[in-house]
Backbone and ligand atoms as CSV (ligand in chain L), in Angstrom:
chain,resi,resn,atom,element,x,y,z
A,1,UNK,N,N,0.853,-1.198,0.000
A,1,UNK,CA,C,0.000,0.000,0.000
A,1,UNK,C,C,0.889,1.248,0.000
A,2,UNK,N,N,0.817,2.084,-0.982
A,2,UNK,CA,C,1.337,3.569,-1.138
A,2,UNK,C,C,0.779,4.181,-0.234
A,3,UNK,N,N,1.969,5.191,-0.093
A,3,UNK,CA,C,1.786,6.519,1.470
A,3,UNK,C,C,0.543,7.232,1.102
A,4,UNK,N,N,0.250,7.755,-0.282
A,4,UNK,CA,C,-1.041,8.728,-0.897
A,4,UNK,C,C,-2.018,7.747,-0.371
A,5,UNK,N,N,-2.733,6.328,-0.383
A,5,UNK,CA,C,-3.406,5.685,0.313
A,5,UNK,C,C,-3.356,5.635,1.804
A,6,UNK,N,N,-2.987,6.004,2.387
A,6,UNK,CA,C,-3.030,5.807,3.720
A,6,UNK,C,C,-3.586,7.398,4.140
A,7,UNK,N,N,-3.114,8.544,3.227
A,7,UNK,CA,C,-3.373,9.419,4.190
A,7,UNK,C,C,-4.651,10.097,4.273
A,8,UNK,N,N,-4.948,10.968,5.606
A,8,UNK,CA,C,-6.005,11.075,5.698
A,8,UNK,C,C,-7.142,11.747,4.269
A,9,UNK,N,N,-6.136,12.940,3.795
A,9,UNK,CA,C,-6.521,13.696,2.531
A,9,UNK,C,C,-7.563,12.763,2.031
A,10,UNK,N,N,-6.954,10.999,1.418
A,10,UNK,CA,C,-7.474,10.638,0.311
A,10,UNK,C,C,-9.019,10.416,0.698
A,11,UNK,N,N,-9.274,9.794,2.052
A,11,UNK,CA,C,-10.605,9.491,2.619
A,11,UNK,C,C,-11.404,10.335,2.520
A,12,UNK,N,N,-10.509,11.937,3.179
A,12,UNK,CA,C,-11.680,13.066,2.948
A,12,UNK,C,C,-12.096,13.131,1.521
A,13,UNK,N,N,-11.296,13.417,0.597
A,13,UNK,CA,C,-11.946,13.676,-0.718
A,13,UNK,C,C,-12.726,12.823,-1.449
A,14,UNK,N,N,-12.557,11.528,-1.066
A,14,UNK,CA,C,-13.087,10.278,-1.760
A,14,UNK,C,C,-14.765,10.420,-0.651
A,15,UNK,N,N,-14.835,10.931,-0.015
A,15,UNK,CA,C,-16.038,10.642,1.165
A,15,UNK,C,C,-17.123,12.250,0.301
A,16,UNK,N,N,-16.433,12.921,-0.165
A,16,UNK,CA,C,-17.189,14.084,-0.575
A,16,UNK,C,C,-17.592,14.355,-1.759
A,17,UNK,N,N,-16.374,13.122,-2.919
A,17,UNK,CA,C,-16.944,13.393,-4.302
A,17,UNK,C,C,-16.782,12.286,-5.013
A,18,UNK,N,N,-17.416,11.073,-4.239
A,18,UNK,CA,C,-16.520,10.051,-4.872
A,18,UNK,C,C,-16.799,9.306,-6.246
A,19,UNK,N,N,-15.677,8.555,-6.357
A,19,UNK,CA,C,-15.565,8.615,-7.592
A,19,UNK,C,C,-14.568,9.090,-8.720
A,20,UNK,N,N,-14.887,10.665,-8.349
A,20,UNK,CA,C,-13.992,11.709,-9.307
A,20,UNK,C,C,-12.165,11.104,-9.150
A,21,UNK,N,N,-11.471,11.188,-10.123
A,21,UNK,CA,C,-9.897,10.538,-9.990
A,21,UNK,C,C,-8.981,11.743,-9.703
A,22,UNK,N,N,-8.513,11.643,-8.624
A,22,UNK,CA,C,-7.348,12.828,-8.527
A,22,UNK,C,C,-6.151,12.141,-9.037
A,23,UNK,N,N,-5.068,12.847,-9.561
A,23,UNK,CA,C,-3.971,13.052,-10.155
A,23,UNK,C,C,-3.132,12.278,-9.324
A,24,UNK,N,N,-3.444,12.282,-8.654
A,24,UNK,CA,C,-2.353,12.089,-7.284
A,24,UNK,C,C,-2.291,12.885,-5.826
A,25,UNK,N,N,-1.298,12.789,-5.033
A,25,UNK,CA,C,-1.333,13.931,-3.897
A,25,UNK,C,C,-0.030,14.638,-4.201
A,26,UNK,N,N,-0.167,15.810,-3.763
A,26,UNK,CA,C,1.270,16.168,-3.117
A,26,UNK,C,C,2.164,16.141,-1.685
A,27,UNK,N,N,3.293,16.476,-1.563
A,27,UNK,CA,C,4.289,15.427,-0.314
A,27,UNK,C,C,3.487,16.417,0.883
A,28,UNK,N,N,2.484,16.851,1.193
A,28,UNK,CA,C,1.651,17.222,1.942
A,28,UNK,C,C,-0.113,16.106,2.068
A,29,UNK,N,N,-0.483,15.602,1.399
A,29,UNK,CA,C,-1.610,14.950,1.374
A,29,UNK,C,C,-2.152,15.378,0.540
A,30,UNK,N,N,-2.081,16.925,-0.239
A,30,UNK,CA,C,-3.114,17.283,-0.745
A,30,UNK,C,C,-3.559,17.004,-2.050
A,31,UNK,N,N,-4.934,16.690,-2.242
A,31,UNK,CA,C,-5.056,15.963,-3.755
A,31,UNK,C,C,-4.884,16.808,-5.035
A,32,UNK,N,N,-4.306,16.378,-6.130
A,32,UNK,CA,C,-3.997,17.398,-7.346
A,32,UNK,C,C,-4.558,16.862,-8.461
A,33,UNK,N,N,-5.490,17.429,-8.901
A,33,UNK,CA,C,-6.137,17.011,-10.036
A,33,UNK,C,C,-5.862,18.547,-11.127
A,34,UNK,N,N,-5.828,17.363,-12.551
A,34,UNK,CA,C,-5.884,18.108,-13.386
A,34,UNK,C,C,-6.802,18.977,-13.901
A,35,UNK,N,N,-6.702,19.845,-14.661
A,35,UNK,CA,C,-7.927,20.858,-15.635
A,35,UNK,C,C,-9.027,20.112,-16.336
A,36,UNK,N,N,-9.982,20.526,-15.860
A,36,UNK,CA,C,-11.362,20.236,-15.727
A,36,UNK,C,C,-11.444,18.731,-15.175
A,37,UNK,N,N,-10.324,18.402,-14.531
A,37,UNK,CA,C,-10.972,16.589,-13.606
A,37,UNK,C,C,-11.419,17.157,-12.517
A,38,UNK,N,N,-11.209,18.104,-12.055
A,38,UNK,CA,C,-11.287,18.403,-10.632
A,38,UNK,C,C,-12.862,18.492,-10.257
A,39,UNK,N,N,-13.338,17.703,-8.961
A,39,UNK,CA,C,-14.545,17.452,-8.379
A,39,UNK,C,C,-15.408,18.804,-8.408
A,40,UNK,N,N,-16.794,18.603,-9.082
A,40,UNK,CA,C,-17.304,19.988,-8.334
A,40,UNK,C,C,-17.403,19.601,-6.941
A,41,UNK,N,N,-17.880,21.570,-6.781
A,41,UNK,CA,C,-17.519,21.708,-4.725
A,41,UNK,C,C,-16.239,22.877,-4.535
A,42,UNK,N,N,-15.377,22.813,-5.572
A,42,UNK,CA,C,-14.093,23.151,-5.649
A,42,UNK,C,C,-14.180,24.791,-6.920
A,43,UNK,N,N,-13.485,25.593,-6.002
A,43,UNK,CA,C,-13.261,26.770,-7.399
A,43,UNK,C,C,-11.625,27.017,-6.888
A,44,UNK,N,N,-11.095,27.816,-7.868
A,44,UNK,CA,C,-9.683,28.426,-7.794
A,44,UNK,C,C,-9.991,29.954,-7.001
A,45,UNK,N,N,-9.590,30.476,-7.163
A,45,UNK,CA,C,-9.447,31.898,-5.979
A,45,UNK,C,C,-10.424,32.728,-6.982
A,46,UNK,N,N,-9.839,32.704,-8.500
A,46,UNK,CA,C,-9.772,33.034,-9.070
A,46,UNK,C,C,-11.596,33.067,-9.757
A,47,UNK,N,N,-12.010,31.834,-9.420
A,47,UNK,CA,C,-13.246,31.772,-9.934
A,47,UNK,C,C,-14.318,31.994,-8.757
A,48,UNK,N,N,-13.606,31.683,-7.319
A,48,UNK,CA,C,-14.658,31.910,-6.169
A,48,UNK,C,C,-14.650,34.043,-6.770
A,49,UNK,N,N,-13.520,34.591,-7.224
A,49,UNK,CA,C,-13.654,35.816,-7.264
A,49,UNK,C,C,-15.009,36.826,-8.397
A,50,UNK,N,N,-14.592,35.663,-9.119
A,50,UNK,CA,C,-16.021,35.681,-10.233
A,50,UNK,C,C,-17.338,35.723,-9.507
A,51,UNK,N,N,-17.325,34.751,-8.704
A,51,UNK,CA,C,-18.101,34.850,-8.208
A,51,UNK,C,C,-18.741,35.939,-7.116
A,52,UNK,N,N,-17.750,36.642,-6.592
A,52,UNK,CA,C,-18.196,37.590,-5.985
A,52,UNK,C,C,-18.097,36.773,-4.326
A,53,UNK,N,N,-17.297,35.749,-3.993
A,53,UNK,CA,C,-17.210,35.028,-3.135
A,53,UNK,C,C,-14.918,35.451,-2.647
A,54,UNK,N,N,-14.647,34.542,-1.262
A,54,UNK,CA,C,-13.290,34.574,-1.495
A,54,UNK,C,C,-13.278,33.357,-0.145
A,55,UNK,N,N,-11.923,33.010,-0.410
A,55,UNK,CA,C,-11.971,31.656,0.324
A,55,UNK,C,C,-12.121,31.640,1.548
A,56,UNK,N,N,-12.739,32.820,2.182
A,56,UNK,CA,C,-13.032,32.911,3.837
A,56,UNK,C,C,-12.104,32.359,4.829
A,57,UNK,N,N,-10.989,32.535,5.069
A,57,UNK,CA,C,-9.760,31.943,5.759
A,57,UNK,C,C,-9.699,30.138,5.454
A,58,UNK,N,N,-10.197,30.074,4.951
A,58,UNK,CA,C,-9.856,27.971,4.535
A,58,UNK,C,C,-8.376,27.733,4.076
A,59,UNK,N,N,-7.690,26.940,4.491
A,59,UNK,CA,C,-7.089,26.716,3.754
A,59,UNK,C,C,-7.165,25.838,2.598
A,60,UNK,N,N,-6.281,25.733,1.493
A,60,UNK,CA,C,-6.643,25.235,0.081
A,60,UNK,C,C,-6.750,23.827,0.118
A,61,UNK,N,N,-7.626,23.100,-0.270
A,61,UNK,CA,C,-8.173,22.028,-0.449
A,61,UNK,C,C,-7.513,21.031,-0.955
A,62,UNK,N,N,-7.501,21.378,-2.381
A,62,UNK,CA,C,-6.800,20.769,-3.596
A,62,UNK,C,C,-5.910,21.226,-4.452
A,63,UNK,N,N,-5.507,20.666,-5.207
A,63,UNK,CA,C,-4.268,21.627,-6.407
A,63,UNK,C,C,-4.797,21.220,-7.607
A,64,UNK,N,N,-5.149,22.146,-8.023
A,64,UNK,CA,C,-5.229,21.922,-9.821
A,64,UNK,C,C,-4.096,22.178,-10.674
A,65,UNK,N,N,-4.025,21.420,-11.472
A,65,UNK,CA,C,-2.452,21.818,-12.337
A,65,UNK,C,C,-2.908,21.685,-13.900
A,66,UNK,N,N,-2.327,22.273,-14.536
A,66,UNK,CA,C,-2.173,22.061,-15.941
A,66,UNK,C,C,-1.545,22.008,-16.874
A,67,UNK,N,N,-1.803,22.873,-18.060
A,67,UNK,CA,C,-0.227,22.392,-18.702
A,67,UNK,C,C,0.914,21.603,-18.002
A,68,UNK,N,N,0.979,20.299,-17.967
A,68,UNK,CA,C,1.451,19.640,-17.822
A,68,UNK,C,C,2.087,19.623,-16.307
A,69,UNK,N,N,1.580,20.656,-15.721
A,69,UNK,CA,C,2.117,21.059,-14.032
A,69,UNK,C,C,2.616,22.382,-14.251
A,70,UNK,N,N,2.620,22.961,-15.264
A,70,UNK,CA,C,3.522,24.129,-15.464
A,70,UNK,C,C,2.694,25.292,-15.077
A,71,UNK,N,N,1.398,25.190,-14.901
A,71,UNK,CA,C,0.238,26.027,-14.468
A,71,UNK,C,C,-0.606,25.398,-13.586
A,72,UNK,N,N,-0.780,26.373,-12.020
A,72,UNK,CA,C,-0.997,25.275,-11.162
A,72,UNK,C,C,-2.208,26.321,-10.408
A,73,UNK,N,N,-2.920,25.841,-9.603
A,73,UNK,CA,C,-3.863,26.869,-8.757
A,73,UNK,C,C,-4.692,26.134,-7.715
A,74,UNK,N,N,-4.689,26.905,-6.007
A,74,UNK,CA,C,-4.915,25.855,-5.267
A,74,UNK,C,C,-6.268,26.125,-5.541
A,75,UNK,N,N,-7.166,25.027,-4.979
A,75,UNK,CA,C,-8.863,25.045,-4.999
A,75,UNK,C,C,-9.461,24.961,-3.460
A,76,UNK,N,N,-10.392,25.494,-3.672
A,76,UNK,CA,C,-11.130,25.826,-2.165
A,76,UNK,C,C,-12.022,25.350,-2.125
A,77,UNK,N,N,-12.534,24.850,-1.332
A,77,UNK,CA,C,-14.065,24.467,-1.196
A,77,UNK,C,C,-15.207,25.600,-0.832
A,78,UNK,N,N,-16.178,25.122,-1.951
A,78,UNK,CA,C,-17.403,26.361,-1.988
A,78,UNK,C,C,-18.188,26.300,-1.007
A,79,UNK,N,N,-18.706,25.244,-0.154
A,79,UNK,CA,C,-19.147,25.278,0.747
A,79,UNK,C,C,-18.440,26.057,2.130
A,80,UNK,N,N,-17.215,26.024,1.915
A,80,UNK,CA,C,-17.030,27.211,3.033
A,80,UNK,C,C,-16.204,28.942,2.988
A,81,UNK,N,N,-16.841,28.890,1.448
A,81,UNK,CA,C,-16.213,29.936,0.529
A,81,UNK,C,C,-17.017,31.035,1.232
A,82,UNK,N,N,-16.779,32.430,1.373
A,82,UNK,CA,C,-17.555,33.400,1.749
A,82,UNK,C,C,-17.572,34.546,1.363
A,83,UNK,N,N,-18.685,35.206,0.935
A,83,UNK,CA,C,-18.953,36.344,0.071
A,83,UNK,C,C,-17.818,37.212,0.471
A,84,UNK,N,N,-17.365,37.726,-0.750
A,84,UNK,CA,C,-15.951,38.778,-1.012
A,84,UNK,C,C,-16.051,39.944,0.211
A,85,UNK,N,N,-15.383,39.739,0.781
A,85,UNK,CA,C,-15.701,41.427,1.394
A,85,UNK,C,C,-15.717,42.773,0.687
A,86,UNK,N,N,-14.487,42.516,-0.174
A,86,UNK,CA,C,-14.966,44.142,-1.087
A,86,UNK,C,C,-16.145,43.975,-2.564
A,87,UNK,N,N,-16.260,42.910,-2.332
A,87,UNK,CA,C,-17.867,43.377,-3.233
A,87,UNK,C,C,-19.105,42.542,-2.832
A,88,UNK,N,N,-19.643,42.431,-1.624
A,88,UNK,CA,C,-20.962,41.967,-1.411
A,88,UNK,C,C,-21.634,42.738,-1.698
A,89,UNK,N,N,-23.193,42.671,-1.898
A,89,UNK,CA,C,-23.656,43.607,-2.503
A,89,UNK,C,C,-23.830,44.298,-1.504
A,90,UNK,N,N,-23.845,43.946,-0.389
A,90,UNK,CA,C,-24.389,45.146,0.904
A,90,UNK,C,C,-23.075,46.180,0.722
A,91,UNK,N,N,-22.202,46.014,0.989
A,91,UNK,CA,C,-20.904,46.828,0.585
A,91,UNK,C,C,-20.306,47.698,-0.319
A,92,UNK,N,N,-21.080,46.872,-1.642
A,92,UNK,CA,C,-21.205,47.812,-3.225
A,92,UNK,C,C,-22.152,48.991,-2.504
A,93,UNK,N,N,-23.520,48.372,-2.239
A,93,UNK,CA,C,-24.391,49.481,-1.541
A,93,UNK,C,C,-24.038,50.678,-1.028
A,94,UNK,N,N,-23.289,50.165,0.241
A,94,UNK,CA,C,-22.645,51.366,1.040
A,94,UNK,C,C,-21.531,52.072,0.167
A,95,UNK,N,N,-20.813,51.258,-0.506
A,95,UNK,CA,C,-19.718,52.098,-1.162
A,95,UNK,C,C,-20.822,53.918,-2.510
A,96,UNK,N,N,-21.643,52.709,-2.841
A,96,UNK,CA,C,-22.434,53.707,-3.590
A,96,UNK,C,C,-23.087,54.787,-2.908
A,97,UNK,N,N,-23.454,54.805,-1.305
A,97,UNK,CA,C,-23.786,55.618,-0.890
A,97,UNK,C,C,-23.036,56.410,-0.167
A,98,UNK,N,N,-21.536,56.184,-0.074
A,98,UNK,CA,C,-20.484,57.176,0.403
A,98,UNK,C,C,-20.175,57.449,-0.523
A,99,UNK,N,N,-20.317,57.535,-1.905
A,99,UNK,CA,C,-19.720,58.067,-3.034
A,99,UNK,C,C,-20.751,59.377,-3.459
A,100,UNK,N,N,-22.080,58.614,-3.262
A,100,UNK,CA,C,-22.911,59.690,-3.781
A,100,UNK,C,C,-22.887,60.637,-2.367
A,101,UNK,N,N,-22.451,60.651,-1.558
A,101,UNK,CA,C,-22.721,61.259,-0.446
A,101,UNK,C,C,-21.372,62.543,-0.480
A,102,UNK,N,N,-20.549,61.942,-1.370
A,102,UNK,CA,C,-19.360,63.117,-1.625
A,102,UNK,C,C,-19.617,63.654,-2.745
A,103,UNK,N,N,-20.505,63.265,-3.547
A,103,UNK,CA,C,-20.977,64.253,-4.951
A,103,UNK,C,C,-22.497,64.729,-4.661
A,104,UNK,N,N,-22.555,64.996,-3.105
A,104,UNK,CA,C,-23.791,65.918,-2.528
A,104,UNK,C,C,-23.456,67.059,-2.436
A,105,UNK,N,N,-24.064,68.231,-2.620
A,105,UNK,CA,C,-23.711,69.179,-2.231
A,105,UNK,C,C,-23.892,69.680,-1.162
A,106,UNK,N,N,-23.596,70.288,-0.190
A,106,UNK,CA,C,-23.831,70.347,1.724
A,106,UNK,C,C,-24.867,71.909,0.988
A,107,UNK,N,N,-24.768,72.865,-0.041
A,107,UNK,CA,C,-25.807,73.998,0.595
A,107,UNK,C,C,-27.101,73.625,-0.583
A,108,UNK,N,N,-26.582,73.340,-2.115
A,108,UNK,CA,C,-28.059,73.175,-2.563
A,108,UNK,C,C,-28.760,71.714,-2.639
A,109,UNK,N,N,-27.758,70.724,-1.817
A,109,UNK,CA,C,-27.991,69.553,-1.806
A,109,UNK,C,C,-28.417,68.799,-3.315
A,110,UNK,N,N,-27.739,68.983,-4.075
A,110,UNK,CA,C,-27.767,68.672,-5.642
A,110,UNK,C,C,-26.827,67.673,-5.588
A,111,UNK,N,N,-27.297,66.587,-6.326
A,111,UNK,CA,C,-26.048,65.234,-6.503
A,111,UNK,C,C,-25.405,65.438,-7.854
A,112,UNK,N,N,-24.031,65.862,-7.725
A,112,UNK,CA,C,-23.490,66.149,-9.455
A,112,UNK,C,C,-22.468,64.838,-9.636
A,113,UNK,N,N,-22.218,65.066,-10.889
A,113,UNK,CA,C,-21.533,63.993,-11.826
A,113,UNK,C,C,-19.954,64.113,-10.892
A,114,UNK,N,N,-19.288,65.213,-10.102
A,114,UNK,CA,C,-18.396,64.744,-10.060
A,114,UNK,C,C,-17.864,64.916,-8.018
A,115,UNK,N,N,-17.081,64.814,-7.437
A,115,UNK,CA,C,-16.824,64.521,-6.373
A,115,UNK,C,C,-16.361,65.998,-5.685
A,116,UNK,N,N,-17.194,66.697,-4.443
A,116,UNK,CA,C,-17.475,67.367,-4.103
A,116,UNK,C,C,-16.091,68.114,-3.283
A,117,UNK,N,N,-14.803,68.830,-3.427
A,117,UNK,CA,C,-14.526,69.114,-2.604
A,117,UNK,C,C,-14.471,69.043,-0.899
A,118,UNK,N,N,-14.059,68.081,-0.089
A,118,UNK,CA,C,-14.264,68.071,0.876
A,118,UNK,C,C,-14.363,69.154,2.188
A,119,UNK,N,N,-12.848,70.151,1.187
A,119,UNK,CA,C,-12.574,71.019,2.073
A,119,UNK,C,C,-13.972,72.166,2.276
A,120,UNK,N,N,-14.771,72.125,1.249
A,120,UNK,CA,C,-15.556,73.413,0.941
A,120,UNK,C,C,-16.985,72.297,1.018
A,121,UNK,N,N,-17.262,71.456,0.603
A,121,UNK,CA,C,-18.423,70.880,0.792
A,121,UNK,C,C,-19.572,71.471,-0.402
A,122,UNK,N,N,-18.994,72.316,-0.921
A,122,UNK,CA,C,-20.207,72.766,-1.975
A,122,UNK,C,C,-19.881,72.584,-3.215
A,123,UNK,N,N,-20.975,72.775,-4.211
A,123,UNK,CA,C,-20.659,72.094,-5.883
A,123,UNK,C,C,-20.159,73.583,-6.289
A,124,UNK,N,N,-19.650,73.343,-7.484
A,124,UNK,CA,C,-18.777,74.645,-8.150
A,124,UNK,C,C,-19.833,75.399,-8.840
A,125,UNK,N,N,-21.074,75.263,-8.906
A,125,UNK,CA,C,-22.339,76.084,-9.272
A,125,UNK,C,C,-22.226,77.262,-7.779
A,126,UNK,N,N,-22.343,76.571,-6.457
A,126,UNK,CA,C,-22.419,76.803,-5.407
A,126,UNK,C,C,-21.210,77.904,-5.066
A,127,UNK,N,N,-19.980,77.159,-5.123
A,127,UNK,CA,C,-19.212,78.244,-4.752
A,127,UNK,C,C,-18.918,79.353,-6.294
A,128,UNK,N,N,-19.002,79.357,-6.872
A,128,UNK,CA,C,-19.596,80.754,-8.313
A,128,UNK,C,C,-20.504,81.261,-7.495
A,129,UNK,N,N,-21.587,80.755,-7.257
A,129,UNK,CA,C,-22.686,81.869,-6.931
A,129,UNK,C,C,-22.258,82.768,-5.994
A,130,UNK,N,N,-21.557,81.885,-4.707
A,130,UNK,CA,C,-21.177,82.616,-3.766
A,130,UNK,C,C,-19.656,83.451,-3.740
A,131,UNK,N,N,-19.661,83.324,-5.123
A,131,UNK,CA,C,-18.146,84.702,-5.102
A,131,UNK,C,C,-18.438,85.559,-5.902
A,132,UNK,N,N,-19.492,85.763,-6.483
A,132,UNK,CA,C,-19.955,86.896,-6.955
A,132,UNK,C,C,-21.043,87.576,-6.138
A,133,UNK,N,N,-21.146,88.707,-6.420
A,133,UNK,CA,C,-22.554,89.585,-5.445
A,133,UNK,C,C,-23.681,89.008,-6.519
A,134,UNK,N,N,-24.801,88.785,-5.482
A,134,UNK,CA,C,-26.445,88.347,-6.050
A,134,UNK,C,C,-26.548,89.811,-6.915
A,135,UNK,N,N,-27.582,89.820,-7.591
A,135,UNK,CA,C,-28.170,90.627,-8.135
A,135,UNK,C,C,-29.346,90.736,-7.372
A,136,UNK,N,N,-29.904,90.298,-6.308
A,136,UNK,CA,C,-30.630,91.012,-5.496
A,136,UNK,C,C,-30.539,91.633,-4.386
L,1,ZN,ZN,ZN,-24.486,73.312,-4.708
């Protein structure tokens, strides 16, 4: 019996997708399957990012490799993958509303196309008006 049989790795992965053939392990346990063998359950960083997900502190699961090993990427499991922090949508949300909240204007409260001076707080309609004398 080979060491890759004995270790724990192979049980876990064989208990979650079985069936599917990994490549082998690496001198860690971890299973390495090639481009497109790899079990669903599993994304690269790269695709949990597509997703709008990120590997939520897990460490990496599996290894995908390709070209011949020459292109390699660890895989995570989606089940304990967790929405991206910089783009959940609650977060896009807030980001959209501190953005529009700096292209507010603090005196005519007008939302313009571009980002409000912090130091002055007013839109450039706003401070024009107020450096010239009214006509009333
Ligand atoms: Zn204004």
């Amino acid at each position: 019996m080979d060491r890759a049989s004995l270790h724990p790795a192979r049980s876990r992965w064989i208990e979650l997708w079985n069936g599917k053939q990994a490549l082998g392990w690496d001198h860690h346990g971890t299973p390495v399957f090639k481009f497109r063998w790899a079990p669903g359950g599993l994304a690269t960083r790269r695709q949990l990012r597509a997703m709008r997900m990120c590997p939520g502190g897990q460490e990496p699961y599996a290894l995908l490799v390709w070209r011949n090993g020459k292109r390699w990427a660890w895989l995570y499991r989606l089940d304990l993958a967790k929405p991206s922090r910089t783009a959940s949508p609650a977060q896009l949300n807030a980001l959209d509303k501190a953005m529009a909240a700096r292209r507010t204007c603090g005196r005519c409260h007008q939302e313009q196309t571009y980002c409000i001076p912090t130091s002055d707080g007013r839109c450039i309609d706003c401070m024009d008006a107020a450096s010239y004398p009214t006509a009333a």
